[in-house]
C-alpha positions in Angstrom: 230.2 -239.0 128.3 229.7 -240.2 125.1 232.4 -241.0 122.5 232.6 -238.5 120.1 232.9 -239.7 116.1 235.7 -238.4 114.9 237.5 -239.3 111.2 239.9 -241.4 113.1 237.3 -243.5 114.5 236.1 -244.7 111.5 239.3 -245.2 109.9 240.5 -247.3 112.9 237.5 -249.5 112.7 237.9 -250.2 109.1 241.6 -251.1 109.9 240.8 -253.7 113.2 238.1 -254.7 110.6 240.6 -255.4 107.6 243.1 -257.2 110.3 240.2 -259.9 111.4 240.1 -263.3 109.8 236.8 -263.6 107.6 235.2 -265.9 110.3 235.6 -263.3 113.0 234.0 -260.5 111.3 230.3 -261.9 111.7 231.2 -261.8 115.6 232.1 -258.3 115.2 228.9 -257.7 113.5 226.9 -260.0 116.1 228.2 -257.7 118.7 227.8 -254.3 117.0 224.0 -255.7 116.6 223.5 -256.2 120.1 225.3 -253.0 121.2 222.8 -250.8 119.3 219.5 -253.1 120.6 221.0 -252.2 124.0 221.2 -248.6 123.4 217.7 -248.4 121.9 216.1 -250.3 124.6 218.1 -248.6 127.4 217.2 -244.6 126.4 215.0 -242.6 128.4 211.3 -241.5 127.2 210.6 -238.8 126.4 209.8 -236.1 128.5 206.2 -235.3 129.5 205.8 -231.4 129.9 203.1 -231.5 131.8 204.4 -233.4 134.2 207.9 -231.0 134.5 205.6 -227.8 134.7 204.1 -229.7 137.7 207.3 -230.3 139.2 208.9 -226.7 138.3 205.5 -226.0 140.6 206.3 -227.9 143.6 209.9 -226.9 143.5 208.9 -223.1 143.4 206.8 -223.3 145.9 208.9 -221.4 148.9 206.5 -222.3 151.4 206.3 -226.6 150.7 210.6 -226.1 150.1 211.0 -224.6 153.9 208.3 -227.3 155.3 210.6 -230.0 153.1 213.7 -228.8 154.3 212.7 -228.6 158.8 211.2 -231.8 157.6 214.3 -233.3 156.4 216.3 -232.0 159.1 214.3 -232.9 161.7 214.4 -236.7 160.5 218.1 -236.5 160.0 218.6 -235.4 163.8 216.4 -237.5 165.0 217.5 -241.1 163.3 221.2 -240.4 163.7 223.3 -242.3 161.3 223.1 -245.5 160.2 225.5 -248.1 161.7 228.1 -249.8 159.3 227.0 -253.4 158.0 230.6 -254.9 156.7 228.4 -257.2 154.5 227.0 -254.2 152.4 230.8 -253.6 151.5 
């Protein structure tokens, strides 16, 4: 969930950011900077309508949902479950 702004958000910041030696505050900047790239370069696209109509259509198809669905159960019975591998923990 993200962090909502708030007044005392800002007013904190300024006060961490008063504390700081001179020399720091660039690192503080730096960081802030590369925080922001990552959040631009990390959001989702945007949605394509088309292709949620098509999959509002597949999922509201009753008929492919009940094939889906003795599909998956059918695999599920038939592969059992998988044994634990003590590397993967």
């Amino acid at each position: 969930m993200p962090l909502m702004i708030t007044i005392e958000v800002p007013d904190k910041l300024a006060e961490a950011w008063n504390k700081l030696p001179p020399a720091r505050r660039s690192s503080v900047v730096d960081y802030a900077n590369y925080l922001a790239a990552q959040e631009s370069e990390s959001s989702l696209p945007a949605i394509v309508e088309e292709d949620e109509a098509a999959w509002d259509m597949l999922f509201g198809d009753q008929v492919r949902t009940a094939n889906f669905q003795r599909w998956a159960a059918t695999s599920l019975a038939q592969s059992g479950p998988e044994p634990l591998d003590p590397a993967k923990l």
